[in-house]
CHARMM-style PDB file with segment names, atoms N, HN, CA, C and O in Angstrom:
ATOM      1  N   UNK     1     -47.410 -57.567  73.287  1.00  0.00      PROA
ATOM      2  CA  UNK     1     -48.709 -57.200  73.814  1.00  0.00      PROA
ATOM      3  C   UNK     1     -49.788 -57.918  72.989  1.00  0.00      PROA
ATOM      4  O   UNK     1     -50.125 -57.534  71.869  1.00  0.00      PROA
ATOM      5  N   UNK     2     -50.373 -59.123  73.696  1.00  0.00      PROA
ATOM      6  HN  UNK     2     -50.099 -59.436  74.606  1.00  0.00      PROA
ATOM      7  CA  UNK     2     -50.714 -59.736  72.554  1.00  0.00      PROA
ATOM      8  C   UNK     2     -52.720 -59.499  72.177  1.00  0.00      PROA
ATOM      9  O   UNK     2     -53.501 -60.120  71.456  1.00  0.00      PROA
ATOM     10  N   UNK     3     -52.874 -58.308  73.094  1.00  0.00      PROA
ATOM     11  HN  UNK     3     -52.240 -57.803  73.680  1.00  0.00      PROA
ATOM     12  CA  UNK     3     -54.615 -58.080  73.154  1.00  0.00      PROA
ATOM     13  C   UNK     3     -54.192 -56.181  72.008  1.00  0.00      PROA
ATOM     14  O   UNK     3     -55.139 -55.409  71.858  1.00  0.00      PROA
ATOM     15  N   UNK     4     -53.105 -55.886  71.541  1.00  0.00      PROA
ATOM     16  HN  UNK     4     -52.336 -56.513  71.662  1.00  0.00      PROA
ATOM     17  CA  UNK     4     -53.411 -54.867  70.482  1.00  0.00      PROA
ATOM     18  C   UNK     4     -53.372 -55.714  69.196  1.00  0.00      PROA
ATOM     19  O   UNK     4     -53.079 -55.090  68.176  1.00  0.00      PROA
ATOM     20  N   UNK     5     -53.660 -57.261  69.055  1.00  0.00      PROA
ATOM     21  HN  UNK     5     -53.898 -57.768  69.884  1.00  0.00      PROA
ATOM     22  CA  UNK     5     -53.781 -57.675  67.587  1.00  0.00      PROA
ATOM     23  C   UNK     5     -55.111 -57.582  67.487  1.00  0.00      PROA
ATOM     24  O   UNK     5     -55.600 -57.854  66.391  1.00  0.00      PROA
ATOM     25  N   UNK     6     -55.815 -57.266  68.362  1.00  0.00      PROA
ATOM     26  HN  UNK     6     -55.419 -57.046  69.253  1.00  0.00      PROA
ATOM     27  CA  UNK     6     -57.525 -57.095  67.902  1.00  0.00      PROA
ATOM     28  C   UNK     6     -57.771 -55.597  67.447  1.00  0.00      PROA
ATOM     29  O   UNK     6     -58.841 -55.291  66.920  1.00  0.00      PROA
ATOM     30  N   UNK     7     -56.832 -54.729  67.644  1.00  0.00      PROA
ATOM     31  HN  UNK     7     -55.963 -54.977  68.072  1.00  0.00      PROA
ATOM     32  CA  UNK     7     -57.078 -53.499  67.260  1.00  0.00      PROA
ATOM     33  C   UNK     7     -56.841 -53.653  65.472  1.00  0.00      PROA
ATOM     34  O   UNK     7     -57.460 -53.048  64.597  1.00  0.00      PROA
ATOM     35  N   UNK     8     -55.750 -54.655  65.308  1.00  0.00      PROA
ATOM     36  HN  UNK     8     -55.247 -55.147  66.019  1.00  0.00      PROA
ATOM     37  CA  UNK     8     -55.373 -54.455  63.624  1.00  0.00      PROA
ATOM     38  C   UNK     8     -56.470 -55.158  62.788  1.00  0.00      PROA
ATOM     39  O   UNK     8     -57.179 -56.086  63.178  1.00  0.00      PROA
ATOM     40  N   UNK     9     -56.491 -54.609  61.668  1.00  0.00      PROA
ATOM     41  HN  UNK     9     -55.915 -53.855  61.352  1.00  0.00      PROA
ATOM     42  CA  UNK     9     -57.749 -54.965  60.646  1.00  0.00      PROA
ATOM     43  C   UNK     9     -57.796 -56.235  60.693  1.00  0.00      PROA
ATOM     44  O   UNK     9     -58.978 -56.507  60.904  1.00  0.00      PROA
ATOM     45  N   UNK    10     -56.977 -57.526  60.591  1.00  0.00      PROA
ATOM     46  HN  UNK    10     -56.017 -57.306  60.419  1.00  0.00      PROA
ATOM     47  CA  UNK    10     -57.311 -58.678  60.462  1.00  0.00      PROA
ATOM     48  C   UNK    10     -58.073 -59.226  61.818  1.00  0.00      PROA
ATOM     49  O   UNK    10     -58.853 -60.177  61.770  1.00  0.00      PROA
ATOM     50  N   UNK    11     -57.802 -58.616  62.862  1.00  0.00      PROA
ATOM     51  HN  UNK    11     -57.168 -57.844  62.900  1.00  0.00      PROA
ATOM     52  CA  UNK    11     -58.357 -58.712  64.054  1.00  0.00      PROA
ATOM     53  C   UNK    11     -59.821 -58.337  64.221  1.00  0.00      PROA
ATOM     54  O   UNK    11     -60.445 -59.025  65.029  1.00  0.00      PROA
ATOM     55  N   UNK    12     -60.478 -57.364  63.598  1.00  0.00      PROA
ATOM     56  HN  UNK    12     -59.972 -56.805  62.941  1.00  0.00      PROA
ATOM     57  CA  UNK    12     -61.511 -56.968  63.108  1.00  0.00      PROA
ATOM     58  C   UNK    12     -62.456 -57.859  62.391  1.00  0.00      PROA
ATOM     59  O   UNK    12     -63.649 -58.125  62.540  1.00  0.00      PROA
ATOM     60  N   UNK    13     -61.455 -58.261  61.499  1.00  0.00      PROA
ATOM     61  HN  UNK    13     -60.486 -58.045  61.378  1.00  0.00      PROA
ATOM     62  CA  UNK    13     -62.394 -58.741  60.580  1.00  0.00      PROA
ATOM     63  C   UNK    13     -62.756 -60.096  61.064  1.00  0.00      PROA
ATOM     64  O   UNK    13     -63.727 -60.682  60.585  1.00  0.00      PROA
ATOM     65  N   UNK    14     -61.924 -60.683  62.107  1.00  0.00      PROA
ATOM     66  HN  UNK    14     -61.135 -60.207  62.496  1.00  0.00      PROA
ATOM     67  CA  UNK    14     -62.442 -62.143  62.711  1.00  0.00      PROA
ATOM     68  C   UNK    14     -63.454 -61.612  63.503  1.00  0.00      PROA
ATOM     69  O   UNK    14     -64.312 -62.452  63.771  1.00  0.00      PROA
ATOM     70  N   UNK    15     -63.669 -60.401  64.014  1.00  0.00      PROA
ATOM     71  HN  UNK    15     -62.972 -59.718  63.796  1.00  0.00      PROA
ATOM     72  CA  UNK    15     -65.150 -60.632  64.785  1.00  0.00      PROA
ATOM     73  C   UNK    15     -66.164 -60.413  63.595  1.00  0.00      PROA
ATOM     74  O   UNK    15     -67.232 -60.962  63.867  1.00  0.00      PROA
ATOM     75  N   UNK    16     -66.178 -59.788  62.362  1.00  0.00      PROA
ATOM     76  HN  UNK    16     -65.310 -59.342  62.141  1.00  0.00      PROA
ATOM     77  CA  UNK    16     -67.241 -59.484  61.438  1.00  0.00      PROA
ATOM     78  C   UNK    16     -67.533 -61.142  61.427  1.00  0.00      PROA
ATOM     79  O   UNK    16     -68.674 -61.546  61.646  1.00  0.00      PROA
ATOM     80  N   UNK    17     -66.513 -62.001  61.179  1.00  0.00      PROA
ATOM     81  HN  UNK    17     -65.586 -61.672  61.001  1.00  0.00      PROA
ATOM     82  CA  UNK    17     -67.088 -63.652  60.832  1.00  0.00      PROA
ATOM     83  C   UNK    17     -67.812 -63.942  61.620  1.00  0.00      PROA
ATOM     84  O   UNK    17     -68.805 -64.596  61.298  1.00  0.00      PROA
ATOM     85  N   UNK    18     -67.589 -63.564  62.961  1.00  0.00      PROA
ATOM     86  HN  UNK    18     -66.783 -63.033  63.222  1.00  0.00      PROA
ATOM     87  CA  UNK    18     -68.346 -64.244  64.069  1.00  0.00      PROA
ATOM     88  C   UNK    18     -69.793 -63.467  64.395  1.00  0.00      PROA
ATOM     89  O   UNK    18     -70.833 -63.724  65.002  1.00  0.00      PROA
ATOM     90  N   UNK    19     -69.233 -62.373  63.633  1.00  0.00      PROA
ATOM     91  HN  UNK    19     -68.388 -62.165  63.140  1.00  0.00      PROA
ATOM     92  CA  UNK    19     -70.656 -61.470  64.345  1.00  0.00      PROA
ATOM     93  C   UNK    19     -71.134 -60.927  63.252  1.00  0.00      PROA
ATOM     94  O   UNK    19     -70.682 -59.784  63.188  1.00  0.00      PROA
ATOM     95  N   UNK    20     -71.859 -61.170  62.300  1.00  0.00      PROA
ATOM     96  HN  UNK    20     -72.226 -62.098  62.352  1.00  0.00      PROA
ATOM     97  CA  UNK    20     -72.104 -60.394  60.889  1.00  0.00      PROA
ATOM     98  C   UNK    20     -72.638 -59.051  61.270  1.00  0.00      PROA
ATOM     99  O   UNK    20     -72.190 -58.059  60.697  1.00  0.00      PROA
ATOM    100  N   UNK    21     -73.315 -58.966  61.947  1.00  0.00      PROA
ATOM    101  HN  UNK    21     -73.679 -59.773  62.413  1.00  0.00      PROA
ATOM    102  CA  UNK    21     -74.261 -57.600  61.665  1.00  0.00      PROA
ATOM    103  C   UNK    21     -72.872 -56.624  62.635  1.00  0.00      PROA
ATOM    104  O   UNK    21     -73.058 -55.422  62.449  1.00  0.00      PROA
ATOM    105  N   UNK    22     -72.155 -56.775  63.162  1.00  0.00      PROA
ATOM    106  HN  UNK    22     -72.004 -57.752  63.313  1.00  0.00      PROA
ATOM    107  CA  UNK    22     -71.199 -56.202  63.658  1.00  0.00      PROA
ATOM    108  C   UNK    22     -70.731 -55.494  62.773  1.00  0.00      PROA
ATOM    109  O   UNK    22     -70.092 -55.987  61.843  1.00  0.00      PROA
ATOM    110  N   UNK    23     -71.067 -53.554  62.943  1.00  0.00      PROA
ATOM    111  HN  UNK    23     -71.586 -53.154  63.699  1.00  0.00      PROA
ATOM    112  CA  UNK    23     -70.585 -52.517  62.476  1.00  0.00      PROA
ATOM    113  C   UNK    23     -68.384 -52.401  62.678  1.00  0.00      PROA
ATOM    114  O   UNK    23     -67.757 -52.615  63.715  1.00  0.00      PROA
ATOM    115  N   UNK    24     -68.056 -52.180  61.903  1.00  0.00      PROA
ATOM    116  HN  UNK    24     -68.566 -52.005  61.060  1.00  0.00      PROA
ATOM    117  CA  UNK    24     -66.704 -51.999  61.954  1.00  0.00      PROA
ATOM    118  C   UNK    24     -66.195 -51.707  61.098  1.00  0.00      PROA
ATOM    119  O   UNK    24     -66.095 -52.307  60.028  1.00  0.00      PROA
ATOM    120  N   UNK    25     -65.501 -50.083  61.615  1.00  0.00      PROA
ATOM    121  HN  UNK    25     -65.582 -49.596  62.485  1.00  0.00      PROA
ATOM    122  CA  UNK    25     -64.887 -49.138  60.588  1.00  0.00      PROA
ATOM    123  C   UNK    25     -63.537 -49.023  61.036  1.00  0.00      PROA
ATOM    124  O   UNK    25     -63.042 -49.434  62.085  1.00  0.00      PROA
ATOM    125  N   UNK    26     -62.983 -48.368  60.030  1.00  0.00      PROA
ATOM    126  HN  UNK    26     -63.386 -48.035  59.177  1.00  0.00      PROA
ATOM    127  CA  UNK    26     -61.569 -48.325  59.974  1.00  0.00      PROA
ATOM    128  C   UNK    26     -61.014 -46.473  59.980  1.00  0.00      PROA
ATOM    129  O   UNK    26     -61.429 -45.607  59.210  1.00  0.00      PROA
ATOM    130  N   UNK    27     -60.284 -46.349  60.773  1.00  0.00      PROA
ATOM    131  HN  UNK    27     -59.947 -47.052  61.399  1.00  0.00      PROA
ATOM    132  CA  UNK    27     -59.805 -44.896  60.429  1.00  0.00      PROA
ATOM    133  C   UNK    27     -58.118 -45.009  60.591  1.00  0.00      PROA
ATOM    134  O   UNK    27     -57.347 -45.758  61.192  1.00  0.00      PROA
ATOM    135  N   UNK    28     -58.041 -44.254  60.023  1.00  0.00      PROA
ATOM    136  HN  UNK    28     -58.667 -43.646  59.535  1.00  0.00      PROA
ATOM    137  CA  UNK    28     -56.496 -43.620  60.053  1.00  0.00      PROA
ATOM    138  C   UNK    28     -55.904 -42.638  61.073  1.00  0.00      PROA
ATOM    139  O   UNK    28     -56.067 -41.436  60.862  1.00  0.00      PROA
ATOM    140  N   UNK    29     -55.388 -42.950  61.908  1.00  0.00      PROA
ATOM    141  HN  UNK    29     -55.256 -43.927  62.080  1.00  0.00      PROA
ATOM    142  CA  UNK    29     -55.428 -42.389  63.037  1.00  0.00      PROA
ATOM    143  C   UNK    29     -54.385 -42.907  64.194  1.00  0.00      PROA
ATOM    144  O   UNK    29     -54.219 -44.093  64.481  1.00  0.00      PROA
ATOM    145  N   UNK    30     -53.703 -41.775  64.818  1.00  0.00      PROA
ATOM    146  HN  UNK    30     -53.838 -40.812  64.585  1.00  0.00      PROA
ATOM    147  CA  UNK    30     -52.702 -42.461  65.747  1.00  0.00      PROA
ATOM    148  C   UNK    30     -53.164 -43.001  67.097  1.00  0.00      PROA
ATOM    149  O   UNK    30     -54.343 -43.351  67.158  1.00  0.00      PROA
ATOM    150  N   UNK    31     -52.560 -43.096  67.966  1.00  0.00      PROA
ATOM    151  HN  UNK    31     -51.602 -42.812  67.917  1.00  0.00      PROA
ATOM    152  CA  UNK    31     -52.927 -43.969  69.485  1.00  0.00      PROA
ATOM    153  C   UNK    31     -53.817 -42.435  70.190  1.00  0.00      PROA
ATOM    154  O   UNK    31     -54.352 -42.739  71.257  1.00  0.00      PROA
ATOM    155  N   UNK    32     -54.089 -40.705  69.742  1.00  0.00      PROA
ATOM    156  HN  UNK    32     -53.655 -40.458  68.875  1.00  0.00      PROA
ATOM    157  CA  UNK    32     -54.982 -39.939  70.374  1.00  0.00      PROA
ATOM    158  C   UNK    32     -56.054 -40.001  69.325  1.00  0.00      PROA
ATOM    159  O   UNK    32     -56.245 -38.936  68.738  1.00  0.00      PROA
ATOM    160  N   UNK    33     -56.717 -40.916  69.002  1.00  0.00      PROA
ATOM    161  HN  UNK    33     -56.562 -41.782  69.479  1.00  0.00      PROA
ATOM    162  CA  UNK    33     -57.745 -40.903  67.637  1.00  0.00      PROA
ATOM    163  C   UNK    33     -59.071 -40.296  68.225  1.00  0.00      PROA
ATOM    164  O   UNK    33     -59.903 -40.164  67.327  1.00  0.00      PROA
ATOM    165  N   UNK    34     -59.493 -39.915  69.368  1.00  0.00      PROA
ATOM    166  HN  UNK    34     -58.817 -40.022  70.097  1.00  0.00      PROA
ATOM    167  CA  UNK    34     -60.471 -39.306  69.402  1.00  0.00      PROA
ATOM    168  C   UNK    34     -60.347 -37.443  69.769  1.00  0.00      PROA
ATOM    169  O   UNK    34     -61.189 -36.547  69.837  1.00  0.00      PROA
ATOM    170  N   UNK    35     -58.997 -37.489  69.923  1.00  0.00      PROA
ATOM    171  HN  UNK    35     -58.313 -38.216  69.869  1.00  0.00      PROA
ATOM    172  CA  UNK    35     -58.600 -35.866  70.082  1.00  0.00      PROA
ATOM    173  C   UNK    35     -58.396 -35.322  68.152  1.00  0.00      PROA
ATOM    174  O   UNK    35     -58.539 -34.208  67.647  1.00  0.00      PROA
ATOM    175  N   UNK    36     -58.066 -36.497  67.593  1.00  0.00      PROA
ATOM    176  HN  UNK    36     -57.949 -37.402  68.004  1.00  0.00      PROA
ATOM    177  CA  UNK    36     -57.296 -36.095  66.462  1.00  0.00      PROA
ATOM    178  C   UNK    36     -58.488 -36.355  65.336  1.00  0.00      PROA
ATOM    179  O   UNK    36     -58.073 -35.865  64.286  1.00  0.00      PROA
ATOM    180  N   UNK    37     -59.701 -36.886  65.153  1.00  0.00      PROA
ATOM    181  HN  UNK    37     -60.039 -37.285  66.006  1.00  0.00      PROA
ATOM    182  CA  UNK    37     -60.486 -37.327  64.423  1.00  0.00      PROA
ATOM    183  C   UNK    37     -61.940 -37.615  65.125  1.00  0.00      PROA
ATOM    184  O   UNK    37     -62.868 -38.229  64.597  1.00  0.00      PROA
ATOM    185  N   UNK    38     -61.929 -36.997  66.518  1.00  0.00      PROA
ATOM    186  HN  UNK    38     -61.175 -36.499  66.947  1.00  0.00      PROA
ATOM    187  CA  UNK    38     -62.807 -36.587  66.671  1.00  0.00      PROA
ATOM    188  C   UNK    38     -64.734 -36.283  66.138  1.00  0.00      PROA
ATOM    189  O   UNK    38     -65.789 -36.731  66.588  1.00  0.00      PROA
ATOM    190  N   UNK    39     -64.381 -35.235  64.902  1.00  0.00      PROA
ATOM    191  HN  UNK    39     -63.525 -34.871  64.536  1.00  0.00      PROA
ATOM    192  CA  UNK    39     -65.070 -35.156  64.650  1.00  0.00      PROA
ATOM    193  C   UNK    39     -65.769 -36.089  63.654  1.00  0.00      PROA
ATOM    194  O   UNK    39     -66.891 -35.935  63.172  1.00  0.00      PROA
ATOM    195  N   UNK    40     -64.950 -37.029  63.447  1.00  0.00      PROA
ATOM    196  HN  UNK    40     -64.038 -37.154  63.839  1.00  0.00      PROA
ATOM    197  CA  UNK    40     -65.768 -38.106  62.567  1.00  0.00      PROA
ATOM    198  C   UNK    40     -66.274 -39.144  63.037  1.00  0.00      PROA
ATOM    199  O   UNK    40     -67.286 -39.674  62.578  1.00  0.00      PROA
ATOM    200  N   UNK    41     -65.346 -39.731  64.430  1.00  0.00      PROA
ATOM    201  HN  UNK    41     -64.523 -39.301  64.803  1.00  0.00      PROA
ATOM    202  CA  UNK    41     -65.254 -40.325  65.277  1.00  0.00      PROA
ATOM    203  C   UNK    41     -66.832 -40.541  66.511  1.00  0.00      PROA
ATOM    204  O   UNK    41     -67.567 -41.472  66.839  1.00  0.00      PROA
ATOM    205  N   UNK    42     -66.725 -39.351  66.779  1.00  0.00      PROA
ATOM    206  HN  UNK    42     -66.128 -38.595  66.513  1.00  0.00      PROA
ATOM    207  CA  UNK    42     -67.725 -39.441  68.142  1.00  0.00      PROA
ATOM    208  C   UNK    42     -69.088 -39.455  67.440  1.00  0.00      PROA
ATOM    209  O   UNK    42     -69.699 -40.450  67.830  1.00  0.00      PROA
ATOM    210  N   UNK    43     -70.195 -38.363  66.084  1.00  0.00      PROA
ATOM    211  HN  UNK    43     -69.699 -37.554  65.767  1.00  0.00      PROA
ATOM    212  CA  UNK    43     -70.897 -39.268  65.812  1.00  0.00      PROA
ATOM    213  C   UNK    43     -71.210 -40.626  64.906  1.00  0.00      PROA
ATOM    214  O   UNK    43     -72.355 -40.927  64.568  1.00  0.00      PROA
ATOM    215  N   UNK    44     -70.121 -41.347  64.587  1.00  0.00      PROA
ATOM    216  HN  UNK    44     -69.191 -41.103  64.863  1.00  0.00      PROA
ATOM    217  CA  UNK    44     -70.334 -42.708  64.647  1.00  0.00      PROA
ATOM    218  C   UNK    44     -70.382 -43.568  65.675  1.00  0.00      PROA
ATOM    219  O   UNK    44     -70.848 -44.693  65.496  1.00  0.00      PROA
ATOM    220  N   UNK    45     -69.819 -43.090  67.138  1.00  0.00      PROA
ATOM    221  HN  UNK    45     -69.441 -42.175  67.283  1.00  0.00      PROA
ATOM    222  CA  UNK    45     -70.146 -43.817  68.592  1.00  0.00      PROA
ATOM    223  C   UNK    45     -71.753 -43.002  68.509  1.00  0.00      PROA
ATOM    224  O   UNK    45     -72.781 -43.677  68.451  1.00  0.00      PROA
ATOM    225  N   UNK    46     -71.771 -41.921  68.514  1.00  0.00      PROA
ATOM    226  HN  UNK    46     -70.935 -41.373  68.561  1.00  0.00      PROA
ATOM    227  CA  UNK    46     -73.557 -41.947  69.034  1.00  0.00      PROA
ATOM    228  C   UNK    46     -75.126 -42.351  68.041  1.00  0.00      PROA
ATOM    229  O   UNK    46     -76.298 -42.447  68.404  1.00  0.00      PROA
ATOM    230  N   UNK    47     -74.300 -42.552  66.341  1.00  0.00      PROA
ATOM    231  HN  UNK    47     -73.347 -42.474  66.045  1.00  0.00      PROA
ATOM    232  CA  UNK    47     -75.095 -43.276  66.021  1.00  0.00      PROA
ATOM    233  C   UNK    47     -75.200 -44.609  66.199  1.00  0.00      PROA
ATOM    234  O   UNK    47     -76.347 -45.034  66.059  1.00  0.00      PROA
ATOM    235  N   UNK    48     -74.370 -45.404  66.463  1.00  0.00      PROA
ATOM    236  HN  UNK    48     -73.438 -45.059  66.577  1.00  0.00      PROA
ATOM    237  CA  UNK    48     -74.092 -46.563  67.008  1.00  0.00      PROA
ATOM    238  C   UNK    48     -74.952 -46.563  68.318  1.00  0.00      PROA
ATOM    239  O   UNK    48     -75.643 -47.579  68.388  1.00  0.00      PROA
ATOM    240  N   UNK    49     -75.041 -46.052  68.948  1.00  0.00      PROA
ATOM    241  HN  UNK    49     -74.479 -45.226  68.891  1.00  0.00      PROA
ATOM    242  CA  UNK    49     -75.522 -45.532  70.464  1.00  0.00      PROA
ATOM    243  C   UNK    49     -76.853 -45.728  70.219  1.00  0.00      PROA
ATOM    244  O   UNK    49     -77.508 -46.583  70.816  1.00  0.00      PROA
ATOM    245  N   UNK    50     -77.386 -44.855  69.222  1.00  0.00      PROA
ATOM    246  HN  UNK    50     -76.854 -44.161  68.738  1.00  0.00      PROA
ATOM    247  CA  UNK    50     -78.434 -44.362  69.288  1.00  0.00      PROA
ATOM    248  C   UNK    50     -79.362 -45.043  68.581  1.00  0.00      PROA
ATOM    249  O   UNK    50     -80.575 -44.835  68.600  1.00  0.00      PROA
ATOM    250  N   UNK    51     -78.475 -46.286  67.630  1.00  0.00      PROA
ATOM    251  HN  UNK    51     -77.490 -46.455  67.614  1.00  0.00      PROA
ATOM    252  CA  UNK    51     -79.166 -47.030  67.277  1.00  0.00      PROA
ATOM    253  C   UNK    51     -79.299 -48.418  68.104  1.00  0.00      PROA
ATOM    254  O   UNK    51     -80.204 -49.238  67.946  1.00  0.00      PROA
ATOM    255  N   UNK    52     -78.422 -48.500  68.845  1.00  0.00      PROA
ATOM    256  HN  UNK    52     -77.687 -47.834  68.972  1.00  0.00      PROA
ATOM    257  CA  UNK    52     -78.540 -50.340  69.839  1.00  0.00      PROA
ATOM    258  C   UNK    52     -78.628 -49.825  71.283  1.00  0.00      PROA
ATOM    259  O   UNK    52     -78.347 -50.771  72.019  1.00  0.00      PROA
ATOM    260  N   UNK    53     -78.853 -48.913  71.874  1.00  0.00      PROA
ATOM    261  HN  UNK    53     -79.082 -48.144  71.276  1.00  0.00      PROA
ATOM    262  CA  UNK    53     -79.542 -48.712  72.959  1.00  0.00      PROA
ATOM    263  C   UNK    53     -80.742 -48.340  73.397  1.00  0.00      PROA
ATOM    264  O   UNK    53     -81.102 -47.173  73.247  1.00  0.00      PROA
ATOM    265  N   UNK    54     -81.598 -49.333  74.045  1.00  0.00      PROA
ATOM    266  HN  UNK    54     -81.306 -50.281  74.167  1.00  0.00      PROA
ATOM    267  CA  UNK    54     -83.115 -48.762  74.188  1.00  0.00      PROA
ATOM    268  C   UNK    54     -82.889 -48.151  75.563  1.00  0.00      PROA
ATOM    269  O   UNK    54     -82.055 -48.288  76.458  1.00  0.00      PROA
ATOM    270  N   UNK    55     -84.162 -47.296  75.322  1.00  0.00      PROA
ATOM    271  HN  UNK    55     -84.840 -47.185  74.595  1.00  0.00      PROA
ATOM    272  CA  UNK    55     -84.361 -46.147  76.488  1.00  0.00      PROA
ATOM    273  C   UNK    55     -85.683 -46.171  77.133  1.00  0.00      PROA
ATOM    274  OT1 UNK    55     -85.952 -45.360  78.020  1.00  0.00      PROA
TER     275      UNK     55
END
């Protein structure tokens, strides 16, 4: 499956080269990471959100 090597950290870190200001965190977490980590999870999507979407 060759589009889950962008999920692994080295995959990551080639878009930080390409994209500096590109936020990208890392969690520990299995394939349900938003049932299971959740709460750390969703507000870093809505500060993310809430910071690059105008309204």
């Amino acid at each position: 499956m060759p589009s889950a090597s962008i999920s692994l950290p080295p995959g990551a870190e080639a878009w930080k080269r390409d994209i500096p200001q590109a936020d990208i965190r890392f969690y520990d977490t299995g394939h349900f990471a938003l049932e299971t980590h959740g709460d750390v999870i969703i507000p870093a999507i809505r500060e993310f959100l809430d910071d690059h979407l105008k309204v």
